[in-house]
N, CA, C and O atoms as a GROMACS GRO file, in nm:
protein
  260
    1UNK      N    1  -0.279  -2.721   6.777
    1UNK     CA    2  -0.158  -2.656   6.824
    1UNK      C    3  -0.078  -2.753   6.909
    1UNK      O    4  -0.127  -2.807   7.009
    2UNK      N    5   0.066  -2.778   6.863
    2UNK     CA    6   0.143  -2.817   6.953
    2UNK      C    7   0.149  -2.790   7.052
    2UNK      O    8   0.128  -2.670   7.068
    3UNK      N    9   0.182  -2.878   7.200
    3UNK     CA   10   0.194  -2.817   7.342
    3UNK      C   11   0.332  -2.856   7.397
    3UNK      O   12   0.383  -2.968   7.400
    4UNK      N   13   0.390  -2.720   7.445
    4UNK     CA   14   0.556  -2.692   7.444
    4UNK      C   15   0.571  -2.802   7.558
    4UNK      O   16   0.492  -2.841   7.643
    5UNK      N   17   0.746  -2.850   7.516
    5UNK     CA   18   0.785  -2.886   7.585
    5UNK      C   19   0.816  -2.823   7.701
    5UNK      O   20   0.748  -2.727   7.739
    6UNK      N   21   0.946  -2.880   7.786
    6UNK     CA   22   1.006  -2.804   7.850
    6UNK      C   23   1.114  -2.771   7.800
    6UNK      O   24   1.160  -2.690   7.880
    7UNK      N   25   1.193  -2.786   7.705
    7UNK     CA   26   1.291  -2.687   7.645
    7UNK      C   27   1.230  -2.579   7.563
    7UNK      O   28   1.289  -2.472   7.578
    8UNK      N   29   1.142  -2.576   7.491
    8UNK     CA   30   1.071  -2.464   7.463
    8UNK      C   31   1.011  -2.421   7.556
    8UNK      O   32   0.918  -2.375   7.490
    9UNK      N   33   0.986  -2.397   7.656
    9UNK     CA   34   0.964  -2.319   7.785
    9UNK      C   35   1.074  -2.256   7.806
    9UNK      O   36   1.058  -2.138   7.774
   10UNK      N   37   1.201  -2.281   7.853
   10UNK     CA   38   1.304  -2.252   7.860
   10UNK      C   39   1.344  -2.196   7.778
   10UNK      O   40   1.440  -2.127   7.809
   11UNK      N   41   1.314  -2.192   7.677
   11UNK     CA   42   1.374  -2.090   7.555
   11UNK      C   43   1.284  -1.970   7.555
   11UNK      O   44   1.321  -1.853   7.544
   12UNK      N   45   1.117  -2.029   7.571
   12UNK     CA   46   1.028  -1.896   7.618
   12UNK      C   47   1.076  -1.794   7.703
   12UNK      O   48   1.087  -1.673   7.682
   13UNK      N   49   1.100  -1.857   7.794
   13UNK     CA   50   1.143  -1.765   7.909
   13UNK      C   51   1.243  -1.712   7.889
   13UNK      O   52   1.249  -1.596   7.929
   14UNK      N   53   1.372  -1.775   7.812
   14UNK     CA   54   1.473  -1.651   7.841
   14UNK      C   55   1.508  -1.545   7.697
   14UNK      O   56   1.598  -1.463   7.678
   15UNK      N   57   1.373  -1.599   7.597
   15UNK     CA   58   1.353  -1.529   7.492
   15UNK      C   59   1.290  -1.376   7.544
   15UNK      O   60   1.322  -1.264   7.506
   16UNK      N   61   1.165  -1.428   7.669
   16UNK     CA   62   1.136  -1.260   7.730
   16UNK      C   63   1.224  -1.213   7.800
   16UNK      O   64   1.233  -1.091   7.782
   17UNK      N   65   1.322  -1.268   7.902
   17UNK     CA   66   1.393  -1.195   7.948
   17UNK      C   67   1.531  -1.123   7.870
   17UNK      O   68   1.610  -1.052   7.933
   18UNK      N   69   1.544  -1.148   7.756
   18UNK     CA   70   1.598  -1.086   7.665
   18UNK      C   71   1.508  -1.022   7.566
   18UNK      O   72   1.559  -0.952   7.478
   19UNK      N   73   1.390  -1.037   7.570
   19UNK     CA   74   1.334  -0.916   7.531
   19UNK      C   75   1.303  -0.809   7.595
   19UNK      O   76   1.274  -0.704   7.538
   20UNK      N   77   1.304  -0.824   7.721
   20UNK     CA   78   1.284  -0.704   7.832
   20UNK      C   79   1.427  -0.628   7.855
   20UNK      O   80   1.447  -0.508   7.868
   21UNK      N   81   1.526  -0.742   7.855
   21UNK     CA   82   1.641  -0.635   7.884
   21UNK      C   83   1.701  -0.586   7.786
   21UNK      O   84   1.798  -0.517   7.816
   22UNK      N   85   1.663  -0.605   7.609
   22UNK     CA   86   1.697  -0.501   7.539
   22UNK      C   87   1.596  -0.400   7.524
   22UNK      O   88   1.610  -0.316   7.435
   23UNK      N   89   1.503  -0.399   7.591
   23UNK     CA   90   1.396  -0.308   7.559
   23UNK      C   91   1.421  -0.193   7.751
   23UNK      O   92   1.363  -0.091   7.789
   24UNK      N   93   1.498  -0.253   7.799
   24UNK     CA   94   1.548  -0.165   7.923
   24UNK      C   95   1.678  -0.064   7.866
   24UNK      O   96   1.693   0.058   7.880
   25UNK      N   97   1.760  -0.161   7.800
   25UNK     CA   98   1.868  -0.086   7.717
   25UNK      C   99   1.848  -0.014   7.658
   25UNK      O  100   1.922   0.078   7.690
   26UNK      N  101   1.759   0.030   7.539
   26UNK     CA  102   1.716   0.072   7.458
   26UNK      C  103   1.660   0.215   7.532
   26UNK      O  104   1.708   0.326   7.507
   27UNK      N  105   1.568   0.195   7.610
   27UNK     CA  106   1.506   0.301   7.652
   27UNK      C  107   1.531   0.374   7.753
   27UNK      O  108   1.493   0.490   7.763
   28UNK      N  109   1.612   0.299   7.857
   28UNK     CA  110   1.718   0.377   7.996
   28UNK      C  111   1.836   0.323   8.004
   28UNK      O  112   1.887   0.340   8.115
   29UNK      N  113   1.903   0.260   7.925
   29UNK     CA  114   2.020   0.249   7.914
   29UNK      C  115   2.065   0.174   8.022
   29UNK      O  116   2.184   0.158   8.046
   30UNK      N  117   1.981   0.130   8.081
   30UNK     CA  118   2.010  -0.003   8.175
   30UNK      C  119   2.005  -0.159   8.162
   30UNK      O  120   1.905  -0.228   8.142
   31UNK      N  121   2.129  -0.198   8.177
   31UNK     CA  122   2.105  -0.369   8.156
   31UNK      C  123   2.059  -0.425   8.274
   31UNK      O  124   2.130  -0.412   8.374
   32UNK      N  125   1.940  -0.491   8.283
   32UNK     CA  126   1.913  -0.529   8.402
   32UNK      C  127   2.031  -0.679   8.416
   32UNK      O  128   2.119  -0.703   8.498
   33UNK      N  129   1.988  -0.744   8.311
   33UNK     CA  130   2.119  -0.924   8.334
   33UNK      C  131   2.220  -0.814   8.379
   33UNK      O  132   2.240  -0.838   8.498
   34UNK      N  133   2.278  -0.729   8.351
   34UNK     CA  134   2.426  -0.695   8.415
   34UNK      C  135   2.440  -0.646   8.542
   34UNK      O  136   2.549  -0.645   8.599
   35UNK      N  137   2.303  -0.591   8.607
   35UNK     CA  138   2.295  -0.532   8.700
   35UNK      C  139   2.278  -0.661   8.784
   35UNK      O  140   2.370  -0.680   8.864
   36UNK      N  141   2.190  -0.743   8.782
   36UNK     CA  142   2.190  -0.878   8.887
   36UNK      C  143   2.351  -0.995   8.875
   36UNK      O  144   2.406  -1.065   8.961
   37UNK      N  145   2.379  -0.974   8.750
   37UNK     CA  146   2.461  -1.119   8.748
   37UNK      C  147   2.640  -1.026   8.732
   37UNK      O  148   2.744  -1.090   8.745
   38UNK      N  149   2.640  -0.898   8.710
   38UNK     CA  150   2.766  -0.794   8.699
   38UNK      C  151   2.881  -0.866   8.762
   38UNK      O  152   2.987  -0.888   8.702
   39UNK      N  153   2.856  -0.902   8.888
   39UNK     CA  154   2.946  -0.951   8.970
   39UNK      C  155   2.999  -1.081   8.961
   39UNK      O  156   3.093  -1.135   9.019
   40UNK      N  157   2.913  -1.122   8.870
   40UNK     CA  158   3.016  -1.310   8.768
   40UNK      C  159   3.008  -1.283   8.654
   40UNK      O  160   2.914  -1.316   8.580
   41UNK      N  161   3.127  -1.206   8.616
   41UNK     CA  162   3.079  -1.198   8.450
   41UNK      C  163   3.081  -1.342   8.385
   41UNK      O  164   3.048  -1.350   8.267
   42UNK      N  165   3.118  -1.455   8.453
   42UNK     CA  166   3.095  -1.560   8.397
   42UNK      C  167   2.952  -1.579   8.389
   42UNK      O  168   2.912  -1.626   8.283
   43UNK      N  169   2.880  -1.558   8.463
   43UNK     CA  170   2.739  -1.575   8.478
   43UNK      C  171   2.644  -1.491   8.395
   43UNK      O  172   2.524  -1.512   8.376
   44UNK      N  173   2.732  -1.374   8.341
   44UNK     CA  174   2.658  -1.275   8.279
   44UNK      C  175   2.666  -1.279   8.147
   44UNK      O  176   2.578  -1.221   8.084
   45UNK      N  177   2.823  -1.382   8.040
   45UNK     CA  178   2.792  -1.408   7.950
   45UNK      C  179   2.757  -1.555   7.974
   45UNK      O  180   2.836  -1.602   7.892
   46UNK      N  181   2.716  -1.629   8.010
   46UNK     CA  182   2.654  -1.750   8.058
   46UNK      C  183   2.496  -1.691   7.978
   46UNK      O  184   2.450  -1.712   7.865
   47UNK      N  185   2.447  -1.617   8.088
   47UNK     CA  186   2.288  -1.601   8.005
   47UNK      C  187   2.278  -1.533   7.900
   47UNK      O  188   2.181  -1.544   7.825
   48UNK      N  189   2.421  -1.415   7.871
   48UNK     CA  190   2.376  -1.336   7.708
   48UNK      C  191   2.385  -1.496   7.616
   48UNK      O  192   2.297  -1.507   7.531
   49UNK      N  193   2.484  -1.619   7.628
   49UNK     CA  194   2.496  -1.718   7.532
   49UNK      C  195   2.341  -1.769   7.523
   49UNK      O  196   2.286  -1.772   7.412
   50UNK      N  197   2.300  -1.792   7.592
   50UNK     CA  198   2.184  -1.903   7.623
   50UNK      C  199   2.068  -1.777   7.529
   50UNK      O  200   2.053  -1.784   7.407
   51UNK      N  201   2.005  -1.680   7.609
   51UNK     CA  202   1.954  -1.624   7.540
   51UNK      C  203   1.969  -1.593   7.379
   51UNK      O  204   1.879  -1.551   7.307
   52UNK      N  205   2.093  -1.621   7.343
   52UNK     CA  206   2.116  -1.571   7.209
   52UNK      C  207   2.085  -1.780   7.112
   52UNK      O  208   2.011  -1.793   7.015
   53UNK      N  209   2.135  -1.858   7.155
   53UNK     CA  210   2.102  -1.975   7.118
   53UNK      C  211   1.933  -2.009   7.161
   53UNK      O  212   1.876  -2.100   7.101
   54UNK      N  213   1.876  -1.947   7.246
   54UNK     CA  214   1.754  -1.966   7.256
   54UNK      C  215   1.624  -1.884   7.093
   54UNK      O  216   1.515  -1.909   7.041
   55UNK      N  217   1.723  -1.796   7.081
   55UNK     CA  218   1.688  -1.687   6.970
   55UNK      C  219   1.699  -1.765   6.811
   55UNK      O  220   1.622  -1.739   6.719
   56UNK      N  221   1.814  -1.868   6.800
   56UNK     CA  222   1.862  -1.936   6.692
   56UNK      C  223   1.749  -2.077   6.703
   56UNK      O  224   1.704  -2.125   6.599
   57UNK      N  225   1.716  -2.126   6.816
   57UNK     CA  226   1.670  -2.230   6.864
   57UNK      C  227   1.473  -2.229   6.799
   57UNK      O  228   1.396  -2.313   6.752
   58UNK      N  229   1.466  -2.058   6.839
   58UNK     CA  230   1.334  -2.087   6.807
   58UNK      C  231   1.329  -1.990   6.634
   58UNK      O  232   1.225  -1.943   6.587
   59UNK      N  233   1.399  -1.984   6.601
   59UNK     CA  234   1.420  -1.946   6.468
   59UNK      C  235   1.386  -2.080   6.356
   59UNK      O  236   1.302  -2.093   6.266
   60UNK      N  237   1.477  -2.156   6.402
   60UNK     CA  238   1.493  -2.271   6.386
   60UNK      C  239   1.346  -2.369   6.387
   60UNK      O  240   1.310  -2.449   6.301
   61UNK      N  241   1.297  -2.341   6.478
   61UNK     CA  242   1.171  -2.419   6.497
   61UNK      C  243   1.062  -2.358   6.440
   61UNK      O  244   0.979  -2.426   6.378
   62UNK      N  245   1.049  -2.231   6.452
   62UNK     CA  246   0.957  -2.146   6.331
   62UNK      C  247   0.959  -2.165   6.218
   62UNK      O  248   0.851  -2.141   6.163
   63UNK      N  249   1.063  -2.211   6.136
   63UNK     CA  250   1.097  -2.243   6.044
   63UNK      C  251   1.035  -2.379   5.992
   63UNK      O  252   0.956  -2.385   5.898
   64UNK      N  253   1.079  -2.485   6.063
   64UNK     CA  254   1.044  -2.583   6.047
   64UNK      C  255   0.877  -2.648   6.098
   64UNK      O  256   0.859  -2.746   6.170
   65UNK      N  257   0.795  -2.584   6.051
   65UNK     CA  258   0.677  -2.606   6.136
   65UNK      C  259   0.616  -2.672   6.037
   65UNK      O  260   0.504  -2.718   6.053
   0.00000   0.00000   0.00000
């Protein structure tokens, strides 16, 4: 088994925290990213981008194994 870098760490991580906050959405209708970062919405599509290229990123690498 390969041992992750640190950009695949970084993609780990904000692969769960976008799996937790659609699974908050989903089930109480709460965004947690909107509830902490609401107040920069620059900051708030800042992490929906990243999370969503983190999603393409390890698509990408699944793929290619």
């Amino acid at each position: 088994m390969k041992k992750m870098n640190s950009l695949d760490w970084i993609v780990f991580v904000l692969l769960i925290i976008g799996g937790i906050n659609w699974g908050l959405v989903g089930l109480f209708s709460f965004d947690l990213v909107e509830a902490i970062f609401g107040a920069i919405p620059v900051l708030l599509r800042i992490v929906y981008v990243l999370v969503g290229i983190s999603a393409l990123y390890a698509i990408y690498h699944l793929m290619n194994k």
